[in-house]
C-alpha positions in Angstrom: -9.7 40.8 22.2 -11.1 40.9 18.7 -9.4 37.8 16.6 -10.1 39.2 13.5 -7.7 37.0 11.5 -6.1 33.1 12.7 -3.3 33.8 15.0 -0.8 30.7 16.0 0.3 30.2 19.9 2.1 27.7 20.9 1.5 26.4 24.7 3.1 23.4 26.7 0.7 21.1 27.3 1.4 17.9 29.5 -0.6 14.6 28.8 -0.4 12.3 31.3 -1.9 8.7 31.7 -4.6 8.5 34.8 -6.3 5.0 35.0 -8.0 4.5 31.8 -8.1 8.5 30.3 -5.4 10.5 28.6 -5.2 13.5 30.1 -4.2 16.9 28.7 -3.3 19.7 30.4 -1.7 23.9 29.7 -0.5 25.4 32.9 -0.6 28.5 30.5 -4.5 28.8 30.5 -5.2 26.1 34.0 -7.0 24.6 31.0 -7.7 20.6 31.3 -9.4 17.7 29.6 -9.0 13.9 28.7 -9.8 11.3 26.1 -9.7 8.0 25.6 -6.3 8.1 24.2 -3.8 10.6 23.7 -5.2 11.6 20.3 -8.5 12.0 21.7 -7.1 14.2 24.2 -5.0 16.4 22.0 -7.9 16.7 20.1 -10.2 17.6 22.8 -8.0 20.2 24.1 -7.5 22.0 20.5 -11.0 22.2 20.9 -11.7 23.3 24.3 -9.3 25.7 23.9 -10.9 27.3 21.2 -13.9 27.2 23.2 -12.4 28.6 26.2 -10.7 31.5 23.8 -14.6 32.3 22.0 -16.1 32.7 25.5 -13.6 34.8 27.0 -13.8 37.1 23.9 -18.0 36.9 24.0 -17.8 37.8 27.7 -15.6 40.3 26.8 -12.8 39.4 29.4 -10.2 38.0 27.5 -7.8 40.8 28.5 -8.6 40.2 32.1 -8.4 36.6 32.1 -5.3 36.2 29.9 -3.3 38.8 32.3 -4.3 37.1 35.7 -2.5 33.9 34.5 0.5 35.7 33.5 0.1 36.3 29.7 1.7 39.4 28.0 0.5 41.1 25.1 3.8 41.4 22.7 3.2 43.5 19.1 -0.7 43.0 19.2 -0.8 39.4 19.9 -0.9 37.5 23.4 1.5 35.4 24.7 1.5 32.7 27.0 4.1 32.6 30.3 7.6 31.5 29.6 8.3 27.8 30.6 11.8 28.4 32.4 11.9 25.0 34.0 10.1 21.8 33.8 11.5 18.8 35.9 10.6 15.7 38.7 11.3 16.8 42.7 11.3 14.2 45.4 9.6 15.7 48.0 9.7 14.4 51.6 5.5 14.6 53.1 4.1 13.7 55.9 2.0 10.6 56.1 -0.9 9.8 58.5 -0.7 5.9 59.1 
């Protein structure tokens, strides 16, 4: 993939609160990172991501990577898989004691 011009994706992203850190997180591109507050960790991950987008393109395995976690290429531009559902299950486990 050759990004010859600024192209704008949107992905879900889920930030969640673990301890001290903000954490950030794209099921679209298993992409994760945290910050000190949920700013910092927006901020990291518009960065990262960028990162994560340069490298694939340098390694020259952007179409390979982007396909195995179910992106589609729609009029020349890739997009990330549908959110159909996003919800809370109780689940029963199994717990040693």
């Amino acid at each position: 993939m050759v990004i010859s011009k600024p192209s704008q994706i949107k992905l879900s992203v889920s930030i969640t609160k673990q301890g001290k850190r903000y954490v950030a997180y794209s099921p679209a591109l298993d992409f994760v990172t945290s910050g000190r507050s949920e700013t910092e960790a927006r901020k990291r991950f518009a960065e990262g991501v960028l990162l994560f987008l340069e490298g694939l393109e340098e390694m020259g395995t952007t179409e390979e990577v982007l396909k195995s976690l179910g992106w589609e290429r729609e009029r020349k531009q890739w997009q990330p898989p549908k959110i159909v559902s996003h919800s809370s299950m109780s689940l029963r486990i199994p717990v040693a004691v």
